[in-house]
C-alpha positions in Angstrom: 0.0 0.0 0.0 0.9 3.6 -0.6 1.8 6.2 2.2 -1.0 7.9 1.5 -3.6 5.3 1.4 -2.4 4.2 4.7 -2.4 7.6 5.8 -6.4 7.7 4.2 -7.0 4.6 6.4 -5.8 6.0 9.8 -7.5 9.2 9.2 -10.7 7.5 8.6 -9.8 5.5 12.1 -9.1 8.1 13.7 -12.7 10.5 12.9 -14.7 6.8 13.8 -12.9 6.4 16.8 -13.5 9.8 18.2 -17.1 9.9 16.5 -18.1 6.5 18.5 -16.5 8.1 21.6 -19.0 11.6 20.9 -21.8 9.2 20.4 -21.3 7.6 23.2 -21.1 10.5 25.4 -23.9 12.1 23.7 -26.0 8.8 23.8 -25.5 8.6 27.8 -26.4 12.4 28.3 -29.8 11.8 26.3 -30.2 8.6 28.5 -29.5 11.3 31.4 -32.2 13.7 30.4 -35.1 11.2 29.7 -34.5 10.2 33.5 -35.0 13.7 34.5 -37.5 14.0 32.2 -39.3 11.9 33.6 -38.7 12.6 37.1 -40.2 16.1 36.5 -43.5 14.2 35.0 -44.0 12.8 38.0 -43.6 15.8 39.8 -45.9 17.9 37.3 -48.3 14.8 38.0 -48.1 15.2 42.0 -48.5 18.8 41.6 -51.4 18.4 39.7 -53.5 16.3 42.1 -52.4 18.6 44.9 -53.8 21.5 42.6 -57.2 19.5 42.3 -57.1 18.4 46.3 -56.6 22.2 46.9 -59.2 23.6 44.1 -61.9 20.3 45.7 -60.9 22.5 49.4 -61.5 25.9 48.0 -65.1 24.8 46.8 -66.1 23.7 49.7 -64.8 26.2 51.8 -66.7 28.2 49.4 -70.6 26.5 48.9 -70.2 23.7 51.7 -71.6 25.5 55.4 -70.8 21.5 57.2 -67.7 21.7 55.7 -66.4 25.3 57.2 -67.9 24.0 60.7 -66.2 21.0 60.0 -63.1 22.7 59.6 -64.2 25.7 62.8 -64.3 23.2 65.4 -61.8 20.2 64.2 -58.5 22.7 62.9 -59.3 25.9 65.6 -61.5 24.7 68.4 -64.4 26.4 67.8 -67.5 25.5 69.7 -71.1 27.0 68.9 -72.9 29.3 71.9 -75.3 26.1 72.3 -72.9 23.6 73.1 -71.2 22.9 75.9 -67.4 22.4 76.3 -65.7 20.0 78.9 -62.2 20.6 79.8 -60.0 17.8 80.7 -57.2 18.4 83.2 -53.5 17.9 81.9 -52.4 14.5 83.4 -49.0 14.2 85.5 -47.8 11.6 83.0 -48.3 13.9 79.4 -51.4 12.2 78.4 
């Protein structure tokens, strides 16, 4: 073979070698981003049921009287004039 052919042959081994070796870079960084891809669907997914848990909440807070008493006397400990509210002592042992 010629010096120049065999200098042909080792260029062309050279640009596939270092293509494979890009590929192969670039081929683990798109693996990379479908991973966080799809880690960021599921939090778009979580954050949409938590959007239609909070939207559900605001409606009721909104048309639902049972449920704003529900919340009045469970979350702040409020008690209507009618009823009538029995204190427990504190027990020694934290119960």
């Amino acid at each position: 073979m010629t010096r120049a052919r065999l200098l042909a042959i080792a260029l062309a081994v050279v640009i596939v070698a270092g293509l494979a070796l890009f590929a192969g870079s670039a081929l683990a960084r798109v693996r990379q981003m479908r991973y966080e891809m799809d880690a960021l669907q599921r939090d778009i997914d979580g954050l949409r049921v938590r959007a239609a848990t909070l939207t559900a909440t605001i409606e009721a807070m909104r048309h639902d009287p049972a449920y704003l008493e529900k919340v009045a006397r469970e979350e702040h400990g409020l008690v209507r004039p009618q009823d009538t509210v029995i204190k427990f002592p504190k027990s020694a042992t934290g119960r």
